[in-house]
PQR file of N, CA, C, O and H, with PARSE charges and radii, in Angstrom:
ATOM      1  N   UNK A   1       0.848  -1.190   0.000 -0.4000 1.5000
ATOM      2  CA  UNK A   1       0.000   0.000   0.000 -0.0000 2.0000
ATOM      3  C   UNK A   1       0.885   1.243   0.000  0.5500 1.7000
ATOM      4  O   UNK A   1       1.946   1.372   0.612 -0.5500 1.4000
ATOM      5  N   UNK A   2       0.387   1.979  -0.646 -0.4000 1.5000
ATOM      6  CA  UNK A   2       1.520   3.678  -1.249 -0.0000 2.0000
ATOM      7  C   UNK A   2       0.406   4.655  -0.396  0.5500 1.7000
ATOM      8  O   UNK A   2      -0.793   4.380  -0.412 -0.5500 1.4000
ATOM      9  H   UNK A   2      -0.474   1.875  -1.143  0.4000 1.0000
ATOM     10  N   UNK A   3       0.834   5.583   0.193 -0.4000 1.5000
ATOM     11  CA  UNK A   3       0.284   7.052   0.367 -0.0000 2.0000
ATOM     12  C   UNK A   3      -0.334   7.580  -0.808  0.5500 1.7000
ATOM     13  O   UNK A   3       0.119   7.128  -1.860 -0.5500 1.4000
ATOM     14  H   UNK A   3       1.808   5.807   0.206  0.4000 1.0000
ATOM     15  N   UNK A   4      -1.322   8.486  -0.907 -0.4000 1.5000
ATOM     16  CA  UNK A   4      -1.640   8.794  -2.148 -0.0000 2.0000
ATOM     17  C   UNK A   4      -2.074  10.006  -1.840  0.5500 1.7000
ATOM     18  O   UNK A   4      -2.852  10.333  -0.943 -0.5500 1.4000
ATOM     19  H   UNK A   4      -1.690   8.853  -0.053  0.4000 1.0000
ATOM     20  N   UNK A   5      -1.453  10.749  -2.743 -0.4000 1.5000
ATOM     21  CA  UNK A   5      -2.445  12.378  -2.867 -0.0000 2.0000
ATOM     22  C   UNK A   5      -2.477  12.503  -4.223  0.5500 1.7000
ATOM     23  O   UNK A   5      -1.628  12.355  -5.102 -0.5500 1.4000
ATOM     24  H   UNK A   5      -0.821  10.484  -3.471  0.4000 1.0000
ATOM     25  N   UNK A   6      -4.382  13.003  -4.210 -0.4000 1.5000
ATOM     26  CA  UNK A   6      -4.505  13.335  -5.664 -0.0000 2.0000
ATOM     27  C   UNK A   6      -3.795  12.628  -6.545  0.5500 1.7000
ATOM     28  O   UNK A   6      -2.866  13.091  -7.207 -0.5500 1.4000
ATOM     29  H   UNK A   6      -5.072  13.123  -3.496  0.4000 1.0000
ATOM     30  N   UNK A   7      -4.340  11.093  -6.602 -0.4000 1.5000
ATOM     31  CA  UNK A   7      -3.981   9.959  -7.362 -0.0000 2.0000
ATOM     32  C   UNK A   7      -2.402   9.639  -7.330  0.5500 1.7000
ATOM     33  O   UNK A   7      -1.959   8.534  -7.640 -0.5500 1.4000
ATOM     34  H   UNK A   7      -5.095  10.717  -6.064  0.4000 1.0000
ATOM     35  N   UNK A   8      -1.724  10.552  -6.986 -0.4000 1.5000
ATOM     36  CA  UNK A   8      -0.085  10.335  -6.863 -0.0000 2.0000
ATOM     37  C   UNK A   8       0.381   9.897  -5.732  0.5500 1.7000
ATOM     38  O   UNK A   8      -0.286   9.851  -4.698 -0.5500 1.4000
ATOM     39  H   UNK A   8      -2.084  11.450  -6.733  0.4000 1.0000
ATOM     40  N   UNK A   9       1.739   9.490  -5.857 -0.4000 1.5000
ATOM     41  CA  UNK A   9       2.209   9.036  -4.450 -0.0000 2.0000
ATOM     42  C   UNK A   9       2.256  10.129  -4.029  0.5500 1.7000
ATOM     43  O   UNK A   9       2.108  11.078  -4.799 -0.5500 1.4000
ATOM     44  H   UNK A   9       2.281   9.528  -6.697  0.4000 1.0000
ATOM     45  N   UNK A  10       2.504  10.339  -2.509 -0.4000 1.5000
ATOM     46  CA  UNK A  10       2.977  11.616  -1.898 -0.0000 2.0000
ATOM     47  C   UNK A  10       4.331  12.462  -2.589  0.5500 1.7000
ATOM     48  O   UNK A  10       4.492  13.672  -2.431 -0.5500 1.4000
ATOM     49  H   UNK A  10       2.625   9.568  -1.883  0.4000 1.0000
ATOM     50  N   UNK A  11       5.335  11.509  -3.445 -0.4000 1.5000
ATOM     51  CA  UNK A  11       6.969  12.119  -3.044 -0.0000 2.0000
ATOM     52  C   UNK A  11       6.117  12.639  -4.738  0.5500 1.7000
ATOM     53  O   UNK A  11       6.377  13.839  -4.828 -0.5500 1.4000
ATOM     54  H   UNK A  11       5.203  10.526  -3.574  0.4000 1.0000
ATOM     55  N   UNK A  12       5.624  12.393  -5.473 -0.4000 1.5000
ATOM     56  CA  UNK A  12       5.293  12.446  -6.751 -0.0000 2.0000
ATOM     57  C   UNK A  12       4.683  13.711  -6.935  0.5500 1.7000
ATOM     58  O   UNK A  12       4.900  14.458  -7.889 -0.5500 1.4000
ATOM     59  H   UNK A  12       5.413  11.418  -5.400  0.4000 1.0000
ATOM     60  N   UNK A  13       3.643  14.000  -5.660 -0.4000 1.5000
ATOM     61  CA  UNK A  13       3.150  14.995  -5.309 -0.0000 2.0000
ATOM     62  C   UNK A  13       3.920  16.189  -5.149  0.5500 1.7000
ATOM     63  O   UNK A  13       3.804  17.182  -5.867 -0.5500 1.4000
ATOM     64  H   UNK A  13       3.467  13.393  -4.886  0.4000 1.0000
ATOM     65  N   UNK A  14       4.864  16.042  -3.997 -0.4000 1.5000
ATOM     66  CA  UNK A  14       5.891  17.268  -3.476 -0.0000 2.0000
ATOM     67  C   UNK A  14       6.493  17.307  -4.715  0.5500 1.7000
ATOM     68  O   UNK A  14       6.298  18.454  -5.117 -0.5500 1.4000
ATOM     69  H   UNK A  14       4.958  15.235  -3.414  0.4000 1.0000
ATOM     70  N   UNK A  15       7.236  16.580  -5.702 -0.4000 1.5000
ATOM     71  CA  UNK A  15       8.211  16.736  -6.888 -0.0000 2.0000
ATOM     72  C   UNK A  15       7.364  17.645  -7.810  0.5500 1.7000
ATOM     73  O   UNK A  15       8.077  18.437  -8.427 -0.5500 1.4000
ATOM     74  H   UNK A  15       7.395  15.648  -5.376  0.4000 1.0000
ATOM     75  N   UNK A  16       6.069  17.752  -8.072 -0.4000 1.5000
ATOM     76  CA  UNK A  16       5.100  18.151  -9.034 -0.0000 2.0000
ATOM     77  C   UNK A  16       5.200  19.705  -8.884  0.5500 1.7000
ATOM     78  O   UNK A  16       5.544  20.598  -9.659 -0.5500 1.4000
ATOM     79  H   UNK A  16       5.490  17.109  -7.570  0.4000 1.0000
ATOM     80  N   UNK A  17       4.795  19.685  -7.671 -0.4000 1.5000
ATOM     81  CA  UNK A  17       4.665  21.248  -7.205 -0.0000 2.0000
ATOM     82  C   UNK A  17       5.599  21.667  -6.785  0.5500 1.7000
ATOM     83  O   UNK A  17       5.670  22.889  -6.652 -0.5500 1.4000
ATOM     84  H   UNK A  17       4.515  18.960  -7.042  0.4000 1.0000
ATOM     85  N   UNK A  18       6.434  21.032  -6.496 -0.4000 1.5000
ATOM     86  CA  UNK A  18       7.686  22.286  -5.554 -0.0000 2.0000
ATOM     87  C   UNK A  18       8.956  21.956  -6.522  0.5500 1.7000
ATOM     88  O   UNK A  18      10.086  21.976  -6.035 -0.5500 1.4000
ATOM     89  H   UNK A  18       6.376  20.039  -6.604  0.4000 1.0000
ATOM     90  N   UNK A  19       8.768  21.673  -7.807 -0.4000 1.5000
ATOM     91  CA  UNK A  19       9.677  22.040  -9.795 -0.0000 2.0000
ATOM     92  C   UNK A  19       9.987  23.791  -9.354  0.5500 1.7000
ATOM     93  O   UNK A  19       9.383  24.414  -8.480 -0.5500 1.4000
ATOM     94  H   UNK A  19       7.850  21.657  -8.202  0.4000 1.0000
ATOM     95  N   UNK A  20      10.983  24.261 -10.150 -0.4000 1.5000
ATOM     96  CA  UNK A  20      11.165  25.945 -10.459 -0.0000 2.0000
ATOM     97  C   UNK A  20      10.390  25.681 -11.632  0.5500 1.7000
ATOM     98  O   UNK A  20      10.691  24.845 -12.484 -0.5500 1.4000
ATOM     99  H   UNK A  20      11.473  23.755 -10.860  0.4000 1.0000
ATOM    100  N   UNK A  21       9.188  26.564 -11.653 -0.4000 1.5000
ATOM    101  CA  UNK A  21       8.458  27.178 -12.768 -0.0000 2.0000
ATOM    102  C   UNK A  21       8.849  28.202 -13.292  0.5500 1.7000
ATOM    103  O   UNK A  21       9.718  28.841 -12.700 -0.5500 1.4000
ATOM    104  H   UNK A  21       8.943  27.244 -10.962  0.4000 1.0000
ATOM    105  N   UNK A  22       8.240  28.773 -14.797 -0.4000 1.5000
ATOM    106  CA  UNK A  22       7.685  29.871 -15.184 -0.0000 2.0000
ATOM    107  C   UNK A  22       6.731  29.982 -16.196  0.5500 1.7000
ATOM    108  O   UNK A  22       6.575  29.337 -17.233 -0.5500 1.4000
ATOM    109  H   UNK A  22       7.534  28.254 -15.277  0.4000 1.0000
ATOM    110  N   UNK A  23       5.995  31.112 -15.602 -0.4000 1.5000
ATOM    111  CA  UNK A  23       4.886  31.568 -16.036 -0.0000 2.0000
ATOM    112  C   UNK A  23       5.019  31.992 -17.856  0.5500 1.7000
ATOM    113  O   UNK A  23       5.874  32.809 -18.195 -0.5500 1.4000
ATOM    114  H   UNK A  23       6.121  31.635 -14.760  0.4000 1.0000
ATOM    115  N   UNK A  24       4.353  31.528 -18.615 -0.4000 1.5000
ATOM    116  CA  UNK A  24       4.913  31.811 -19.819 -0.0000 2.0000
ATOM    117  C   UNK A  24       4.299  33.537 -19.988  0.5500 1.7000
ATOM    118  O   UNK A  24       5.020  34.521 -20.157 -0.5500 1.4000
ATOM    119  H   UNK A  24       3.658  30.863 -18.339  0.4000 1.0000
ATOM    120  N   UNK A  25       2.950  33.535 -19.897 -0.4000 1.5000
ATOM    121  CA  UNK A  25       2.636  35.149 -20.013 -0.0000 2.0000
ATOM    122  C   UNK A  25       3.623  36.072 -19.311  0.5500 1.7000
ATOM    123  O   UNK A  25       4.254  36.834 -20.044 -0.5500 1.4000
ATOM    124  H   UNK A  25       2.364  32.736 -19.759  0.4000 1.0000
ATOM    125  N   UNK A  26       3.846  36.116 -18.029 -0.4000 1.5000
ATOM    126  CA  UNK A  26       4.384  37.181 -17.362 -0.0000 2.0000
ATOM    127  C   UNK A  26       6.091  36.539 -17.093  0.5500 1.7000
ATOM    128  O   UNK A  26       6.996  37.311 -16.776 -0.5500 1.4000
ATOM    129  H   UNK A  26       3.334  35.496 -17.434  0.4000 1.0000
ATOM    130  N   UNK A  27       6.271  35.379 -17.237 -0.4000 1.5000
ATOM    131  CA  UNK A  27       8.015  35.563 -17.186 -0.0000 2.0000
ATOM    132  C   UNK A  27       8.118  35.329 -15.858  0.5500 1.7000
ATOM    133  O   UNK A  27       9.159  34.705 -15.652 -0.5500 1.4000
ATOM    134  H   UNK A  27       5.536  34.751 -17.494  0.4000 1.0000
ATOM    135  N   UNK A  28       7.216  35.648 -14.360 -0.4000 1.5000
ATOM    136  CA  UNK A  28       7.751  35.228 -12.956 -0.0000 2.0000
ATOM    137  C   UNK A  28       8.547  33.725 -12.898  0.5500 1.7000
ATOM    138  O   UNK A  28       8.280  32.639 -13.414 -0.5500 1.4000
ATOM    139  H   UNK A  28       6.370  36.155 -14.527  0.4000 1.0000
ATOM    140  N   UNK A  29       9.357  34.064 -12.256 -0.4000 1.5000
ATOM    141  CA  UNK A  29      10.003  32.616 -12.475 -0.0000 2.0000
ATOM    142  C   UNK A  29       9.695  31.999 -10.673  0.5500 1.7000
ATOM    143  O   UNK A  29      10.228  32.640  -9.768 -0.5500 1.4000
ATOM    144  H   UNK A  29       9.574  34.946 -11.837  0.4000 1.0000
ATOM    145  N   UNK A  30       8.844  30.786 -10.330 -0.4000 1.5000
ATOM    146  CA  UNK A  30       8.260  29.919  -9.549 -0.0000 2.0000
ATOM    147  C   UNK A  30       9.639  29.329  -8.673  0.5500 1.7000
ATOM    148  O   UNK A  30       9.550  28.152  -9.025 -0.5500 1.4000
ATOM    149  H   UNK A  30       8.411  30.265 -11.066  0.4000 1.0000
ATOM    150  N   UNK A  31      10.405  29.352  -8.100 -0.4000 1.5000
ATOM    151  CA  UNK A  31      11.163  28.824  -7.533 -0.0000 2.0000
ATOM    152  C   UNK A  31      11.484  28.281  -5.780  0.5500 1.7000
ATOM    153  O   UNK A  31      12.289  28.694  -4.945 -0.5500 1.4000
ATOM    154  H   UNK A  31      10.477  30.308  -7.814  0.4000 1.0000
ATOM    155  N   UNK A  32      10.735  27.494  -5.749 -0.4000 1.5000
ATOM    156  CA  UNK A  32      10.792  27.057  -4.152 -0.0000 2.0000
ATOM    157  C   UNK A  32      12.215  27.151  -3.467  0.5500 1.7000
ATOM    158  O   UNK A  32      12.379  27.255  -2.251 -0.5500 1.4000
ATOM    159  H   UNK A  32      10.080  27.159  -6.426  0.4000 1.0000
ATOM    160  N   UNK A  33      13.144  27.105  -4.343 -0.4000 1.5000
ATOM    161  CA  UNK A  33      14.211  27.242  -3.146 -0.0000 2.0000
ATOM    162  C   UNK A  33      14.110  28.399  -2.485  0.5500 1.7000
ATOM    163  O   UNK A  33      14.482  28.455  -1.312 -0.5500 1.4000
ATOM    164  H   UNK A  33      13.010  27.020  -5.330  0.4000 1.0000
ATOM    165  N   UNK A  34      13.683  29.306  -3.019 -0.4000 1.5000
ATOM    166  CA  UNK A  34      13.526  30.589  -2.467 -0.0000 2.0000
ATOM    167  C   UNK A  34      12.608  30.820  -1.304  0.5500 1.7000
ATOM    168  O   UNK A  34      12.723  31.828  -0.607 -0.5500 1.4000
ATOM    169  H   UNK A  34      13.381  29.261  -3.971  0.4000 1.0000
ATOM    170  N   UNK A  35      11.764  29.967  -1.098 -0.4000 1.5000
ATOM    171  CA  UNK A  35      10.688  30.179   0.011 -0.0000 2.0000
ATOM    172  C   UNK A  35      11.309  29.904   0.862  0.5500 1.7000
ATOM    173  O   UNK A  35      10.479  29.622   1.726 -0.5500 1.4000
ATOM    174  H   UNK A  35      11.671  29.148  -1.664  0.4000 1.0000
ATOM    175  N   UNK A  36      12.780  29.701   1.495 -0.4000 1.5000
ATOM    176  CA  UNK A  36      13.275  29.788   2.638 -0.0000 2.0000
ATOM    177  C   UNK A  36      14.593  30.181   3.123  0.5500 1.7000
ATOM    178  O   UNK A  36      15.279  30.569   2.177 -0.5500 1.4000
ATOM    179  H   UNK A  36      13.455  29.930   0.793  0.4000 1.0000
ATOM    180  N   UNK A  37      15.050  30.216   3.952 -0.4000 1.5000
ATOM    181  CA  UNK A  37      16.366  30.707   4.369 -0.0000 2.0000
ATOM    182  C   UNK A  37      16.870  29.890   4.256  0.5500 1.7000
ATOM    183  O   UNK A  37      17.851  29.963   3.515 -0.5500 1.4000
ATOM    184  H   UNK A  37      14.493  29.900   4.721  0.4000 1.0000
ATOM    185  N   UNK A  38      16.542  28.527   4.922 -0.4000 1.5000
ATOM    186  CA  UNK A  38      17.244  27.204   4.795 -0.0000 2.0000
ATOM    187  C   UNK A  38      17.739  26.222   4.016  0.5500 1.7000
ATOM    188  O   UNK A  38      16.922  25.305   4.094 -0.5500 1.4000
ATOM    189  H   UNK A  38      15.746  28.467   5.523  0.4000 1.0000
ATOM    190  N   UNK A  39      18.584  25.921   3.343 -0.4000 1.5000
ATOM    191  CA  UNK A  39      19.050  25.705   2.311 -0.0000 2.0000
ATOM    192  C   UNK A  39      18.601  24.099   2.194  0.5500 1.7000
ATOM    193  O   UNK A  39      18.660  23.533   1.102 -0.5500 1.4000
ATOM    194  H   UNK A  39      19.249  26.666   3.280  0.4000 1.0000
ATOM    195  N   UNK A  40      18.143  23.396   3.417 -0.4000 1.5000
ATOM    196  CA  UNK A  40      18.139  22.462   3.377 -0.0000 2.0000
ATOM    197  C   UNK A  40      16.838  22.109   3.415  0.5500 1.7000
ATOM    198  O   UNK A  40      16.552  20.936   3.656 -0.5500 1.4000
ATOM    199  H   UNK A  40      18.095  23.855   4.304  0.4000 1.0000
ATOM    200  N   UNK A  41      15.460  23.432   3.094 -0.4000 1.5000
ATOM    201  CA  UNK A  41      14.228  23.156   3.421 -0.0000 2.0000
ATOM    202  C   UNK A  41      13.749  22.104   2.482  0.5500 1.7000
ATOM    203  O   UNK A  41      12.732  21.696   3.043 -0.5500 1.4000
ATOM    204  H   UNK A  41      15.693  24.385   2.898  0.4000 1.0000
ATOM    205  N   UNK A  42      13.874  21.511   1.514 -0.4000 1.5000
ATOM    206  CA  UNK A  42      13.252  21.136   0.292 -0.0000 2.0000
ATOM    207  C   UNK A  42      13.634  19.949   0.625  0.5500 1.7000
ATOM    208  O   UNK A  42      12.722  19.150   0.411 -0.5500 1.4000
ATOM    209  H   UNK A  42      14.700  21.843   1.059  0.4000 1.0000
ATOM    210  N   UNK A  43      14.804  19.334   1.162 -0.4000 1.5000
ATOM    211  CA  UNK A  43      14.963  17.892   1.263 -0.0000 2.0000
ATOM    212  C   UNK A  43      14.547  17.530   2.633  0.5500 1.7000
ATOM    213  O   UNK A  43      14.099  16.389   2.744 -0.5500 1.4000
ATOM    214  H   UNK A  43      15.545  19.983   1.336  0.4000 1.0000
ATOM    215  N   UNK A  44      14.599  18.272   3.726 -0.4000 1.5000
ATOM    216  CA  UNK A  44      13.771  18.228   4.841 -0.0000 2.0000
ATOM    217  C   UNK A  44      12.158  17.878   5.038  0.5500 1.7000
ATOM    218  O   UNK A  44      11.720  16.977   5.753 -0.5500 1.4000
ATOM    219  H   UNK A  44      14.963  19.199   3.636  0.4000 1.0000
ATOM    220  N   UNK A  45      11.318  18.876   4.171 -0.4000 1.5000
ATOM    221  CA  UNK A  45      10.015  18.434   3.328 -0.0000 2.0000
ATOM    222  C   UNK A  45       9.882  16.889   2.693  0.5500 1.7000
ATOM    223  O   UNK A  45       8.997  16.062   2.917 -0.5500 1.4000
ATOM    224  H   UNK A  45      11.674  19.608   3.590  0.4000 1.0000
ATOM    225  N   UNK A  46      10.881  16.794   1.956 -0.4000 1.5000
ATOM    226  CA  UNK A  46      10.805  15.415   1.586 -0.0000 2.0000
ATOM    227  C   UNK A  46      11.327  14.121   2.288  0.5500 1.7000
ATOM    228  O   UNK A  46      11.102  13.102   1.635 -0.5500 1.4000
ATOM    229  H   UNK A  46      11.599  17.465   1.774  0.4000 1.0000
ATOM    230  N   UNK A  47      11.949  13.946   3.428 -0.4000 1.5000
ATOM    231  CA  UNK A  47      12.320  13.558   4.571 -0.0000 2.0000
ATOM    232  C   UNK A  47      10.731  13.159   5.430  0.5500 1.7000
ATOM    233  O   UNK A  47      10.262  12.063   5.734 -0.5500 1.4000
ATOM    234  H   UNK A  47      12.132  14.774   3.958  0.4000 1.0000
ATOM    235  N   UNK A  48      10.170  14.633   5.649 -0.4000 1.5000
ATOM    236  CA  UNK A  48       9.085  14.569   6.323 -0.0000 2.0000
ATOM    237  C   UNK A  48       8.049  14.089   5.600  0.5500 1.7000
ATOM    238  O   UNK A  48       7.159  14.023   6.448 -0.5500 1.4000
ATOM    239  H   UNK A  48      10.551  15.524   5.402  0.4000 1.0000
ATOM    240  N   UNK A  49       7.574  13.697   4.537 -0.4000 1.5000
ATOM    241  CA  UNK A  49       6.913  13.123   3.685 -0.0000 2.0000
ATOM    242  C   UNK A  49       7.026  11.758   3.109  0.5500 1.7000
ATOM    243  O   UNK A  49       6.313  11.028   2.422 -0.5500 1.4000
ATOM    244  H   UNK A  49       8.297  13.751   3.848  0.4000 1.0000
ATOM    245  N   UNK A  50       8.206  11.700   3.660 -0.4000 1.5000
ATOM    246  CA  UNK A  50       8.497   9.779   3.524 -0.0000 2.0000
ATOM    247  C   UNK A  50       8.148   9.319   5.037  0.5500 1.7000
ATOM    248  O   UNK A  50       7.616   8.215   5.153 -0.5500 1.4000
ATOM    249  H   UNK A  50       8.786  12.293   4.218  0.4000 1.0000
ATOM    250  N   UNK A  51       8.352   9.922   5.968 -0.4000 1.5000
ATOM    251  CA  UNK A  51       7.912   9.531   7.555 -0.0000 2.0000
ATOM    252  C   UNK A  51       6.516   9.321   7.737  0.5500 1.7000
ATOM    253  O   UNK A  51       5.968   8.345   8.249 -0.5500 1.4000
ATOM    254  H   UNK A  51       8.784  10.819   5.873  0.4000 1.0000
ATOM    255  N   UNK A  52       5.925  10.502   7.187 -0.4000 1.5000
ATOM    256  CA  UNK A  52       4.601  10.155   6.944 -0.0000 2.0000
ATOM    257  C   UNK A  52       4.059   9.225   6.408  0.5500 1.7000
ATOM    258  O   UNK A  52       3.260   8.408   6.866 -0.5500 1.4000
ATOM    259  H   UNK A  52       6.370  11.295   6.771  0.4000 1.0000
ATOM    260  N   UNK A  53       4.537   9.346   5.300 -0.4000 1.5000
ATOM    261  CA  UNK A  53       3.898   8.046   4.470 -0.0000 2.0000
ATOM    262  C   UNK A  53       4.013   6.968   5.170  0.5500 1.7000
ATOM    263  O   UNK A  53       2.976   6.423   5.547 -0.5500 1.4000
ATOM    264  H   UNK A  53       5.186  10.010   4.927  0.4000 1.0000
ATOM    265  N   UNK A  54       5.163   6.458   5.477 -0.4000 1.5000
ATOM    266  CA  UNK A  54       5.761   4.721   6.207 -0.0000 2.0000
ATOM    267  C   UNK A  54       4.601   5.040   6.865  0.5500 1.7000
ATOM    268  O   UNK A  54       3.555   4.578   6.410 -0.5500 1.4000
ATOM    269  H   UNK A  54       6.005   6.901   5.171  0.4000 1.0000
ATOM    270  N   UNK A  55       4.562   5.882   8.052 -0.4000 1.5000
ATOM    271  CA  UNK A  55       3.559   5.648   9.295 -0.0000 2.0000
ATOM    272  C   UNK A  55       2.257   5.465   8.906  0.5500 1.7000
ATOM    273  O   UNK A  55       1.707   4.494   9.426 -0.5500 1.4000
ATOM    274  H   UNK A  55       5.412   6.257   8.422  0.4000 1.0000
ATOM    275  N   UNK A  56       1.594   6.131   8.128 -0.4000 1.5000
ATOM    276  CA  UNK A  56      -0.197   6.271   7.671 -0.0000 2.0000
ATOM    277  C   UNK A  56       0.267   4.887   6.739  0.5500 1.7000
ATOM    278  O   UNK A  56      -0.866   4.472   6.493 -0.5500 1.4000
ATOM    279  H   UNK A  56       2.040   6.920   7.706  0.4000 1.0000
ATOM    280  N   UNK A  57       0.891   4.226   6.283 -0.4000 1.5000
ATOM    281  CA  UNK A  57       0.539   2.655   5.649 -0.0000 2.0000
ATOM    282  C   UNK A  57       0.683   1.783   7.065  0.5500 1.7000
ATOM    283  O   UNK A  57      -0.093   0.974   7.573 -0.5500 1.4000
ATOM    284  H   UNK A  57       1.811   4.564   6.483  0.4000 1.0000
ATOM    285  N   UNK A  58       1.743   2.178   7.417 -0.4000 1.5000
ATOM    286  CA  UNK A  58       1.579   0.781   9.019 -0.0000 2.0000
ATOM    287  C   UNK A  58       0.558   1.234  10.108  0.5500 1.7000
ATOM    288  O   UNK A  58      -0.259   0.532  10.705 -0.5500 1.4000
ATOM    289  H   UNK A  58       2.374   2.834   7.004  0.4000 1.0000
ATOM    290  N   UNK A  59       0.795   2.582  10.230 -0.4000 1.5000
ATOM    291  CA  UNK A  59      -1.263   2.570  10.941 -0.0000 2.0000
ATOM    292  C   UNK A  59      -2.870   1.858  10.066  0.5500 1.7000
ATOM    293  O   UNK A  59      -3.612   1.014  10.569 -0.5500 1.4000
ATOM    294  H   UNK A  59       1.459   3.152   9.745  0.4000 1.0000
ATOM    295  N   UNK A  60      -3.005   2.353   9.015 -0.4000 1.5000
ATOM    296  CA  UNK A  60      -3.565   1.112   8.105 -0.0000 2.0000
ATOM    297  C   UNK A  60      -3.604   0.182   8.115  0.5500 1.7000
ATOM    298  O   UNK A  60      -4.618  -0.436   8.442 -0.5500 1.4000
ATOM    299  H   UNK A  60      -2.402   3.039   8.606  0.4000 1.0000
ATOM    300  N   UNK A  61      -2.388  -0.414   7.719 -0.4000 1.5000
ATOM    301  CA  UNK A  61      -1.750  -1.809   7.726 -0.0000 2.0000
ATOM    302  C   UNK A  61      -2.065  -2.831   9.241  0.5500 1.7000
ATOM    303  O   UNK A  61      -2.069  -4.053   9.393 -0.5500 1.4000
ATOM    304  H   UNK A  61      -1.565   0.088   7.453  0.4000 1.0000
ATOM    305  N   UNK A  62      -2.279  -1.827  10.087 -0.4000 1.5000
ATOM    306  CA  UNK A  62      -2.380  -2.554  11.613 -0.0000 2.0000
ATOM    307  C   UNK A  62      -3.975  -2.393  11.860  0.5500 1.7000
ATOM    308  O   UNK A  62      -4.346  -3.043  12.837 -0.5500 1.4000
ATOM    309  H   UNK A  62      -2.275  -0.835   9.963  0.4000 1.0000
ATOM    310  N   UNK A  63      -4.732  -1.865  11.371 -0.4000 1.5000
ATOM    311  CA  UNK A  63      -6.239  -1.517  11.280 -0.0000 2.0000
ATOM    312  C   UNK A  63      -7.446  -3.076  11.483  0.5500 1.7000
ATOM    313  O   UNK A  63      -7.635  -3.638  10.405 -0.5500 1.4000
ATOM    314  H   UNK A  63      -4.430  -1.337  10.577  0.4000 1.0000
ATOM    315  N   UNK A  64      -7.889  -3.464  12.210 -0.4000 1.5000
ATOM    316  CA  UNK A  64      -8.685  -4.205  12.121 -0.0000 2.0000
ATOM    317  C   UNK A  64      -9.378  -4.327  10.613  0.5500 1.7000
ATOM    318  O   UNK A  64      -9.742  -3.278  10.080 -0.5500 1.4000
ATOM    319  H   UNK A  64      -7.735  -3.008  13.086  0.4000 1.0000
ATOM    320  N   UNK A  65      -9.560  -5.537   9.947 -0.4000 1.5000
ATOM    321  CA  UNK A  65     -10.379  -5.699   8.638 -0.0000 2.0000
ATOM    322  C   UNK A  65     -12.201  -4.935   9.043  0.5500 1.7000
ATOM    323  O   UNK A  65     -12.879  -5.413   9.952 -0.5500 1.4000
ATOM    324  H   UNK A  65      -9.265  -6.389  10.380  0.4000 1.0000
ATOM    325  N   UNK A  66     -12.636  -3.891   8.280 -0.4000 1.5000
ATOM    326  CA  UNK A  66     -13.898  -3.820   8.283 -0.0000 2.0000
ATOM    327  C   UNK A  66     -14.824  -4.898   8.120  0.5500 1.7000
ATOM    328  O   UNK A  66     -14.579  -5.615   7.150 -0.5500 1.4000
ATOM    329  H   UNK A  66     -12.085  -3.504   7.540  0.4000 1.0000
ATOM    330  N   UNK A  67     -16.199  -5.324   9.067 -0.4000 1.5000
ATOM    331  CA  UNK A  67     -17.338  -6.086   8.732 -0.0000 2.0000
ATOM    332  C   UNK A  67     -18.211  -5.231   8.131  0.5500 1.7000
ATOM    333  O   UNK A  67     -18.866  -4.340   8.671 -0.5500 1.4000
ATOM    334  H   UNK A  67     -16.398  -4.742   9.856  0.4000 1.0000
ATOM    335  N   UNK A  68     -18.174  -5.680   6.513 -0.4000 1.5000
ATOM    336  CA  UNK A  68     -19.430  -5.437   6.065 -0.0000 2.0000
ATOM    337  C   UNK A  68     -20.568  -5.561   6.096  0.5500 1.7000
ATOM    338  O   UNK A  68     -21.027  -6.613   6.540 -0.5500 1.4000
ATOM    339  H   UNK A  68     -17.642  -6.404   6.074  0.4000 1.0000
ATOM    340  N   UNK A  69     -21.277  -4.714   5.717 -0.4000 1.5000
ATOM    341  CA  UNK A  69     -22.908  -5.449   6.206 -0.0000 2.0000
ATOM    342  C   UNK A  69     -23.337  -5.953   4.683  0.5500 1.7000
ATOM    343  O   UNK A  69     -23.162  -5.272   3.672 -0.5500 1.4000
ATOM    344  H   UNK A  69     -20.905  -3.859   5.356  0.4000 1.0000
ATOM    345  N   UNK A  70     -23.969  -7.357   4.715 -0.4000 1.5000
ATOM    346  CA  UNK A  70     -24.606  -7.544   3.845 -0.0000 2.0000
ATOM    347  C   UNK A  70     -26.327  -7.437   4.124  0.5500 1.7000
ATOM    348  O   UNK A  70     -27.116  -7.633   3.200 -0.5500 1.4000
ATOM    349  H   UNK A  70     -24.110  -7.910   5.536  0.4000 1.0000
TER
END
């Protein structure tokens, strides 16, 4: 079992959106490294997004099977 956001894995997710863009009309250029001081924020994020994930599949994974009702 994979984490999933919006049909993607999670790391598939963070890689999608946090790319350096640009805007083709206006030229802003999209660059997440910039959203922090920390040089190390972006692999930290993705660090914290693999922790997550492991944990929400083995909390799952440890979940009693649902009884359906027929």
């Amino acid at each position: 079992m994979q984490s999933r956001v919006c049909d993607r894995s999670a790391i598939e997710w963070i890689m999608e959106r946090y790319k350096i863009t640009k805007h083709k009309e206006s030229g802003i250029l999209n660059d997440p490294n910039q959203w922090s001081d920390d040089p190390h924020y972006i692999i930290n994020l993705v660090k914290r997004i693999v922790r997550v994930s492991m944990e929400t599949v083995a909390i799952v994974n440890s979940l009693p099977p649902l009884n359906e009702l027929k």
